[in-house]
VOPALO-982944 format. One line per field, with one value per residue (C-alpha): residue number from 1; x, y, z. Coordinates in steps of 0.5 Angstrom, whole numbers. Layout:
num = [NUM | ...] $
X = [X | ...] $
Y = [Y | ...] $
Z = [Z | ...] $
! end
This chain:
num = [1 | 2 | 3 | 4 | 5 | 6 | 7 | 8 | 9 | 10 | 11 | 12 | 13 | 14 | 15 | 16 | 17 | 18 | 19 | 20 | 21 | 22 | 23 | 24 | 25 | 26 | 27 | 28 | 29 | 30 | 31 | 32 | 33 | 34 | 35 | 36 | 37 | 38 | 39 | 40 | 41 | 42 | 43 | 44 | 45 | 46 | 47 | 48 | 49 | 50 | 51 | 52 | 53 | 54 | 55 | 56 | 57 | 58 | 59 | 60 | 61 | 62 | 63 | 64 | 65 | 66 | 67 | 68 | 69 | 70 | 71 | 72 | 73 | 74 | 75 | 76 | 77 | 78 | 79 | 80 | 81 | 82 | 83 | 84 | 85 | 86 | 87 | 88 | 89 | 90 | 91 | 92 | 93 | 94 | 95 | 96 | 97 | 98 | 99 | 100 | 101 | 102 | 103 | 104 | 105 | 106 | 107 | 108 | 109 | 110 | 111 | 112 | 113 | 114 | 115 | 116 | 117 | 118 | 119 | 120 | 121 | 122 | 123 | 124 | 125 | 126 | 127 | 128 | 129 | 130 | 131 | 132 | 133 | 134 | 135 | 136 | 137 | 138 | 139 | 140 | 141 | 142 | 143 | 144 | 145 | 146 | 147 | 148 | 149 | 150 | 151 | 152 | 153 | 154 | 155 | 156 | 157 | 158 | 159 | 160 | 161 | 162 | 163 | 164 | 165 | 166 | 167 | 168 | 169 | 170 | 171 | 172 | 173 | 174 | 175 | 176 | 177 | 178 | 179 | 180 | 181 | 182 | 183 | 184 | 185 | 186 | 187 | 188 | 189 | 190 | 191 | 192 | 193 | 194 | 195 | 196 | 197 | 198 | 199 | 200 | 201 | 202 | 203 | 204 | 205 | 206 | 207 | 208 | 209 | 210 | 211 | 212 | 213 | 214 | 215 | 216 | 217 | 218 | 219 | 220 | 221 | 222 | 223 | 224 | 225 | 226 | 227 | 228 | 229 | 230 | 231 | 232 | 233 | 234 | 235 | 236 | 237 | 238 | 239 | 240 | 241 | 242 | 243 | 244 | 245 | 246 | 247 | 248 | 249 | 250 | 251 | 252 | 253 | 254 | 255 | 256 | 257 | 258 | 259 | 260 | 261 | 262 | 263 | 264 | 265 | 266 | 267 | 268 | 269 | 270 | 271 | 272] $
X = [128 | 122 | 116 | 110 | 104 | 105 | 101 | 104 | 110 | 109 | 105 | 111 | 116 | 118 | 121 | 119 | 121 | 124 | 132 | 137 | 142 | 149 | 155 | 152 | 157 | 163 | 161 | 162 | 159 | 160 | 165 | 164 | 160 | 159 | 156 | 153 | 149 | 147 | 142 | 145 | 149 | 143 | 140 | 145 | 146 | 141 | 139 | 146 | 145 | 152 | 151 | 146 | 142 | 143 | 139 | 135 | 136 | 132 | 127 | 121 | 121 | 127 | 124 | 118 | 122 | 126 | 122 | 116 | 121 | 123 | 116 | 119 | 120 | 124 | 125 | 120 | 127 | 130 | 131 | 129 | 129 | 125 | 129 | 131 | 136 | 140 | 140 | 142 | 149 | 151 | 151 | 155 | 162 | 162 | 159 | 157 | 151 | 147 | 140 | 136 | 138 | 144 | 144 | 149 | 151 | 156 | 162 | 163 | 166 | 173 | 175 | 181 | 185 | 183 | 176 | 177 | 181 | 176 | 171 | 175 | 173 | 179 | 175 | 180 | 183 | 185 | 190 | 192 | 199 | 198 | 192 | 189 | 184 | 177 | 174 | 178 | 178 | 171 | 170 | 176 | 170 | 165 | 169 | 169 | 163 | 162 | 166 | 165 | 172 | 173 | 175 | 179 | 185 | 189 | 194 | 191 | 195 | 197 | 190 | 183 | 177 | 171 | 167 | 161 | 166 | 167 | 161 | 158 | 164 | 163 | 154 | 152 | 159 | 162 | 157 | 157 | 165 | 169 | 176 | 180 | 185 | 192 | 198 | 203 | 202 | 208 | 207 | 199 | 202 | 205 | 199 | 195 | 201 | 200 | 193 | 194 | 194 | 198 | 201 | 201 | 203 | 201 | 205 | 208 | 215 | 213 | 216 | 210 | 203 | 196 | 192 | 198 | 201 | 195 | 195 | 190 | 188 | 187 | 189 | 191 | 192 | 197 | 196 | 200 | 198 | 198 | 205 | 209 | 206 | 208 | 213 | 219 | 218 | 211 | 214 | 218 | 213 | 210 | 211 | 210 | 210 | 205 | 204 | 196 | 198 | 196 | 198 | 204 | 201 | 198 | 203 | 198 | 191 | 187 | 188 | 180 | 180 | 187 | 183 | 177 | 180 | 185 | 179 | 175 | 180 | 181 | 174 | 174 | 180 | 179 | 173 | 173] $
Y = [180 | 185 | 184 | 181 | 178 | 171 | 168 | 172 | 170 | 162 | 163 | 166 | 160 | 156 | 149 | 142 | 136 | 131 | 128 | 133 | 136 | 140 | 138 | 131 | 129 | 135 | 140 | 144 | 150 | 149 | 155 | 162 | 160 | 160 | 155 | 158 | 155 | 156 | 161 | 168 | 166 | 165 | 170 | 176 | 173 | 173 | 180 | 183 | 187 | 185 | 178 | 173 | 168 | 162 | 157 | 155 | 148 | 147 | 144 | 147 | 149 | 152 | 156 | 158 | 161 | 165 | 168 | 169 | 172 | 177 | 179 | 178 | 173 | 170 | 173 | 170 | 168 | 164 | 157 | 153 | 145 | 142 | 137 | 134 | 135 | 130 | 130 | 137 | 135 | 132 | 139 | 142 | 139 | 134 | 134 | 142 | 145 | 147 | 148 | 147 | 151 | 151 | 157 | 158 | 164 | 169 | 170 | 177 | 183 | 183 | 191 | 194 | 197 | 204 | 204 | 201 | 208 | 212 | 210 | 208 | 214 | 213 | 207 | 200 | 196 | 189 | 186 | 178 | 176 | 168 | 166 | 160 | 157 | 159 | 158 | 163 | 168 | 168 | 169 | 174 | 177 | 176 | 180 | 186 | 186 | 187 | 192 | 197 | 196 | 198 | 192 | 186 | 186 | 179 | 177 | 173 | 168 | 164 | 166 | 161 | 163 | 166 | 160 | 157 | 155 | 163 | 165 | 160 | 162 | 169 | 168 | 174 | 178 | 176 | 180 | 186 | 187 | 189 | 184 | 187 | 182 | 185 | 182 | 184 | 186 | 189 | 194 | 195 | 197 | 202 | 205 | 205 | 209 | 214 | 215 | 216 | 209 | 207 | 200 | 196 | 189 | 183 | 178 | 175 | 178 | 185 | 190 | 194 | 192 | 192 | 196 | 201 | 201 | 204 | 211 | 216 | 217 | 211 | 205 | 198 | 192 | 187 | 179 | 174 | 165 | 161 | 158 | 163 | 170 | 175 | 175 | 179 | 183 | 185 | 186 | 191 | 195 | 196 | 202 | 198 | 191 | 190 | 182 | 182 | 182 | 174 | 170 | 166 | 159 | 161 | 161 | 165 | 166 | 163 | 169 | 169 | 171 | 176 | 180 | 180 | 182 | 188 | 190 | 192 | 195 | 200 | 200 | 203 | 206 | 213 | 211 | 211] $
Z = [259 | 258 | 263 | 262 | 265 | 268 | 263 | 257 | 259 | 260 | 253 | 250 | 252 | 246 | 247 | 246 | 250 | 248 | 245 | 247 | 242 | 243 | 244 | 249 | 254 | 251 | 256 | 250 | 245 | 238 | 235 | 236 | 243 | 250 | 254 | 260 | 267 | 274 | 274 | 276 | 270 | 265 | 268 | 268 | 260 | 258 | 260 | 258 | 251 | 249 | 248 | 243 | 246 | 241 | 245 | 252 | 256 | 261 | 265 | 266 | 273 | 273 | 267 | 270 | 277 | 273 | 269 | 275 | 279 | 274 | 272 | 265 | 258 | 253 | 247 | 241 | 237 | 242 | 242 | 249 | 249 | 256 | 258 | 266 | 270 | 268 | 261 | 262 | 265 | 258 | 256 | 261 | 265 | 269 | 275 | 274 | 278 | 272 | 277 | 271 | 266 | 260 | 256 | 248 | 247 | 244 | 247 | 250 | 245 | 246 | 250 | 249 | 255 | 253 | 252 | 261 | 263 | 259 | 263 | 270 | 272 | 278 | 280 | 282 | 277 | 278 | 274 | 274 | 272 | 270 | 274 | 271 | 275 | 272 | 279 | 282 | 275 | 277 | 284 | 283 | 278 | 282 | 288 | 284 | 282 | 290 | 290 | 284 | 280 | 273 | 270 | 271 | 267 | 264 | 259 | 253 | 254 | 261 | 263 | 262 | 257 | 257 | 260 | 263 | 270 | 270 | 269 | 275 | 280 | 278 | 279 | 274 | 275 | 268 | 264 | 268 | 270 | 264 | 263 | 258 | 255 | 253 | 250 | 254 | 263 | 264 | 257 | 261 | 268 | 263 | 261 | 267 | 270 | 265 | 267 | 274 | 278 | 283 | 282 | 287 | 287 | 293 | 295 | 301 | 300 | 300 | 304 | 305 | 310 | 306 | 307 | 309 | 302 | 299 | 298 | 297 | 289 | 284 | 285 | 280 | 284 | 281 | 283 | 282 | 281 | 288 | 288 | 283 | 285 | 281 | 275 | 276 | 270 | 272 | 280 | 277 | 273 | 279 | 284 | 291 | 293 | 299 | 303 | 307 | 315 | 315 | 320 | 321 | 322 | 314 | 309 | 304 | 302 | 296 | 290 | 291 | 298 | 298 | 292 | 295 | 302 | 298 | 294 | 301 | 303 | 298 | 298 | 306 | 306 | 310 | 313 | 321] $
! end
């Protein structure tokens, strides 16, 4: 959104009032789009040069705020229907905390594994081995975000799509992490080994304590679904096992809260 003066931008709003129209009372985008809301993550969108804005709900608060505290405007081409706050939740899913703002968009460019090591430079990757909750793939995304991870990492199947719960729970991280999808995980872990990570998988059984499993170079971090964990063919590839010192009263933690914790710990490994 580039910048303006505050009455360029308010001038530069296009928009109208009246009946709302998109997929009322679905929660859903036509084909071949995204339905995104709350506002990091139609602020994180609509300035990510990887996706096509479509079109803008709104009300003309939350518009208003956004673009004032961004000094910025909305592109000329782009759409923007004013509408309250309660005809926004027919656009969106049940319930969802959209905060005034509900934007259609292209979904993101699908990102091979390669193009994710070519630029990885040693940071952490994180692959999810069948997690299907979007909250957590979103909150997952929003950790390494906060972490500086290279990428996350899921199969195409068993794993949620691109969606407006994600880019919610992630607040803005889905459109600055990478997430390549794969066909195969066991057949990436390969990959990744070959460019010189350590694999080192999470589960409650594992053998070795996190953090004192991780070793010195790159690293991959490997997490399985509340309840199943890891698969044995994905355990298998990789080269250690490690269970995160919690204690005994607990039986597990939230995968959200287990990648947010190894993640730091990869981030401070060293450290005194």
């Amino acid at each position: 959104m580039p910048a303006h003066d505050d009455h360029a931008g308010r001038k530069g709003l296009r928009g109208r009032a009246g009946r709302m129209q998109g997929g009322r009372g679905s929660g859903r985008a036509g084909a071949g789009s995204v339905r995104l809301w709350g506002r990091h993550a139609v602020e994180a969108a609509l300035t990510n040069p990887d996706r096509t804005a479509r079109k803008l709900w709104g009300t003309r608060e939350a518009i208003a705020a956004m673009l004032d505290d961004h000094d910025a405007e909305l592109p000329s081409s782009l759409p923007v229907d004013y509408a309250q706050a309660a005809d926004l939740g027919r656009l969106v899913a049940r319930d969802a905390p959209h905060q005034g703002l509900v934007l259609e968009c292209s979904p993101l460019p699908d990102l091979a594994l390669d193009d994710v090591l070519e630029t990885a430079e040693g940071r952490v990757l994180v692959l999810l081995d069948q997690v299907t909750d979007p909250h957590n793939v979103g909150a997952i995304l929003r950790s390494c975000a906060a972490f500086g991870a290279a990428a996350l990492i899921t199969q195409d199947r068993h794993s949620p799509p691109e969606s407006g719960v994600i880019a919610k729970a992630a607040s803005g991280a889905l459109e600055v992490v990478p997430w390549a999808r794969v066909v195969n995980l066991a057949r990436a872990l390969e990959t990744i080994a070959e460019a010189g990570y350590w694999r080192l998988g999470l589960d409650g059984e594992g053998k070795s304590t996190f953090p004192q499993a991780l070793p010195a170079g790159p690293v991959a971090l490997v997490l399985g679904a509340e309840g199943e964990g890891l698969r044995h063919n994905v355990a298998q590839h990789c080269d250690a096992i490690a269970r995160l010192p919690i204690a005994s009263a607990i039986e597990s933690l939230n995968v959200s809260n287990a990648a947010a914790i190894a993640l730091y710990a990869v981030v401070v490994r060293g450290e005194d």
